[in-house]
C-alpha positions as CSV (number, residue, x, y, z in Angstrom):
1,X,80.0,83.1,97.2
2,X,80.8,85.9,95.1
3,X,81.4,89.4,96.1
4,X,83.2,93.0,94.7
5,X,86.9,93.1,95.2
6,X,88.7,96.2,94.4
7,X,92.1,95.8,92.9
8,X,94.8,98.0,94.1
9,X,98.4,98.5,93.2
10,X,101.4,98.8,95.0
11,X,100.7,102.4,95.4
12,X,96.8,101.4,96.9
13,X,95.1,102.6,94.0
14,X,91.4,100.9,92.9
15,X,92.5,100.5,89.7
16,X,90.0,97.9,88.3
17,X,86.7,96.9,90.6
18,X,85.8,92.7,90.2
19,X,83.4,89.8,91.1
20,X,85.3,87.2,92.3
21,X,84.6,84.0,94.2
22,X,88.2,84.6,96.1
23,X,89.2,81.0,94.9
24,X,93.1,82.1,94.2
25,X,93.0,78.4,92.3
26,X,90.7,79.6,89.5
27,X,91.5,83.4,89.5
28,X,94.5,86.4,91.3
29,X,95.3,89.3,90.7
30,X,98.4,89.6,88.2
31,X,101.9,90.4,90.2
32,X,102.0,93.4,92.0
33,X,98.2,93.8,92.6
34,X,96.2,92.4,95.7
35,X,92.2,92.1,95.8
36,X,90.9,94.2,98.8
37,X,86.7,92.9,99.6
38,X,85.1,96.2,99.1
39,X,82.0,95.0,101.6
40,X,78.7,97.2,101.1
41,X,81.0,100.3,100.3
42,X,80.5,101.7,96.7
43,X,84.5,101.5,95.4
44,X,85.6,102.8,91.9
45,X,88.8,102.8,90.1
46,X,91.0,105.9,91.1
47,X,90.5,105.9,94.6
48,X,92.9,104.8,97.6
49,X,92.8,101.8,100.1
50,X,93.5,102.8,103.4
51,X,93.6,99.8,105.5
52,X,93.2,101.4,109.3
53,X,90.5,103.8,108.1
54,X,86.6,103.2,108.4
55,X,84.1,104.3,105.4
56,X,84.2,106.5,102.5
57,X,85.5,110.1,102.1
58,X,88.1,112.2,100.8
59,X,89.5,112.2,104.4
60,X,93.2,109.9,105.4
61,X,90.3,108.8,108.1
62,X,88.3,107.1,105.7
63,X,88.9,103.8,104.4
64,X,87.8,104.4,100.5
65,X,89.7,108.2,99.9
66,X,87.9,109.9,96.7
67,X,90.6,111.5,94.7
């Protein structure tokens, strides 16, 4: 099934937002990137992953940080 992946960087920064089937044998993110499933939440490029948080904000609380 496919769904919206935000691609961070080593730093946890969306920097590109995909639709991906997350089959790693046809398709990963280049080195130094991982694919985070972004869910129902709406995810652009320029915002931080914060793994232990929960929603979207500009709160370190919040999952999806707006810059």
């Amino acid at each position: 099934m496919i769904s919206t992946y935000a691609i961070i960087n080593s730093s946890n920064i969306v920097t590109d937002v995909n639709m991906w089937d997350g089959e790693t044998g046809t398709w990963s993110p280049a080195s130094g990137f991982t694919a985070v499933g972004v869910g129902t939440h709406s995810v652009g490029v320029g915002m931080t992953y914060n793994s232990g948080g929960v929603g979207f904000g500009s709160t370190s609380a919040n999952k999806w940080i707006v810059p």
